[in-house]
VOBA-722451 format. One line per 3 residues: number of its first residue (from 1); for each residue x, y, z of N, C-alpha, C. Coordinates in Angstrom, 3 decimals. Example, Ala and Ser with C-alpha at 12.3 -4.5 7.8 and 13.67 -1.06 7.14 Angstrom:
<pts>
1	13.190,-5.690,7.800,12.300,-4.500,7.800,13.200,-3.300,7.800; 12.850,-2.250,7.080,13.670,-1.060,7.140,12.900,0.030,7.870
</pts>
This chain:
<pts>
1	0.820,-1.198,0.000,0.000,0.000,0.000,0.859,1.254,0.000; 1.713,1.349,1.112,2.539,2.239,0.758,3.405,2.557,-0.204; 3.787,1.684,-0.753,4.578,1.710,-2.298,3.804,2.138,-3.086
4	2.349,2.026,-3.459,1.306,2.670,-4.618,1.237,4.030,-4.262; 1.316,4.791,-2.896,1.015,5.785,-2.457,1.878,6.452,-3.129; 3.217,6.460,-2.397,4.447,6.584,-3.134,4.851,7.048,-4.986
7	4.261,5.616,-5.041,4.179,5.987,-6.713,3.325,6.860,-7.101; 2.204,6.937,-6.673,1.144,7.478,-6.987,1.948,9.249,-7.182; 2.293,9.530,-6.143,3.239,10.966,-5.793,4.313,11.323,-7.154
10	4.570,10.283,-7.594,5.876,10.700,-7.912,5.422,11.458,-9.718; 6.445,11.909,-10.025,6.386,12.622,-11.451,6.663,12.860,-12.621; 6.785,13.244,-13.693,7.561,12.737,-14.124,9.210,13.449,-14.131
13	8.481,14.570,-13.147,9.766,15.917,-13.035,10.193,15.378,-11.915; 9.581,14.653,-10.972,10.282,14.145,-9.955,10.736,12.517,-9.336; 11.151,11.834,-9.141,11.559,10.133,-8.795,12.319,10.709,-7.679
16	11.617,10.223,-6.225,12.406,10.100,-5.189,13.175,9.014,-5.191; 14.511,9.979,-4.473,15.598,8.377,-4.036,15.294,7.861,-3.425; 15.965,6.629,-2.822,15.721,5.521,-2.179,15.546,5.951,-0.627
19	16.137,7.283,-0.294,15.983,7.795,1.171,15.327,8.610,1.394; 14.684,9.245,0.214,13.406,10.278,0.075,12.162,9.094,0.120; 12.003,7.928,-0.605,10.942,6.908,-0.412,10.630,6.381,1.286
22	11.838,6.132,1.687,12.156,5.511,2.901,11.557,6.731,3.957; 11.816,8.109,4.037,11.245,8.713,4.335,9.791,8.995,4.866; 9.502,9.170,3.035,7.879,8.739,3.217,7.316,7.791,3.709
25	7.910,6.806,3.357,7.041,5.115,3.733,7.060,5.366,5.481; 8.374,5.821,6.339,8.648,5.904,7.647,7.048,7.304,7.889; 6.688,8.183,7.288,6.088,8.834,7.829,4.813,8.891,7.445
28	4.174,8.292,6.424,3.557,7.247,6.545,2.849,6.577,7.295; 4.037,5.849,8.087,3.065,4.839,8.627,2.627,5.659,10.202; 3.807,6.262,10.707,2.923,7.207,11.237,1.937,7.879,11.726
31	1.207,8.303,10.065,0.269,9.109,9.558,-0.619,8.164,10.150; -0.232,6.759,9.248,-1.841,5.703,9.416,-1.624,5.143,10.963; -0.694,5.129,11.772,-0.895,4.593,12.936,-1.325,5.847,13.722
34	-1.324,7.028,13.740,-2.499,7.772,14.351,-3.961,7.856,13.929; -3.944,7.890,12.289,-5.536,7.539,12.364,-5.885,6.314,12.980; -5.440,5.522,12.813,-5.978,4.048,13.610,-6.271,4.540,14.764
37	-5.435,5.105,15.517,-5.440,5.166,17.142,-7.076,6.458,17.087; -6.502,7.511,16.397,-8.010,7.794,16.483,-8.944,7.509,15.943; -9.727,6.510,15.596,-10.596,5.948,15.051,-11.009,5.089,15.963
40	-10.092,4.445,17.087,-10.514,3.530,17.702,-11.023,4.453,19.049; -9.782,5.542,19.176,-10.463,6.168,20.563,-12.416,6.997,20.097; -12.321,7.156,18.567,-13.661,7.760,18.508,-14.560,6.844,18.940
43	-14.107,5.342,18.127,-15.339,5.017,18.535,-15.589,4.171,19.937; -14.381,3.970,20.888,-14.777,4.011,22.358,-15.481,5.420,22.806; -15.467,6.367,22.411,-16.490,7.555,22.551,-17.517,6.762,22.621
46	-17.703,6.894,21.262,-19.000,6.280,20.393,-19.705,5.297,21.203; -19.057,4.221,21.665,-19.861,3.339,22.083,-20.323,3.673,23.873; -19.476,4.520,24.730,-19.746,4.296,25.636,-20.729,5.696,25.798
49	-20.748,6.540,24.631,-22.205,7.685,24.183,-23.152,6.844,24.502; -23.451,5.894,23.631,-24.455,4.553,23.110,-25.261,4.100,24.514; -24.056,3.276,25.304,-24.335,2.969,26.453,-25.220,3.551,27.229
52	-25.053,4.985,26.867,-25.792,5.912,28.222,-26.738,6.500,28.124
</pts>
């Protein structure tokens, strides 16, 4: 997934190096391991809203 992202970015004016990719892919995952984390704290919101 992250490699399509990646590609997806790139140009034809631009091809990141191998430590500009590495970069991204490192920040990245990041990115998606805070949405995860908030997605899960929303929906412990969510559910303990529900509850009450």
């Amino acid at each position: 997934m992250v490699a399509s992202i990646i590609s997806y970015m790139e140009t034809p004016k631009w091809k990141p190096s191998e430590e500009e990719r590495e970069v991204m892919e490192a920040v990245w995952m990041q990115v998606k391991g805070a949405c995860d984390k908030l997605k899960e704290e929303t929906n412990e919101i969510r559910n303990q809203i529900l509850e009450n």
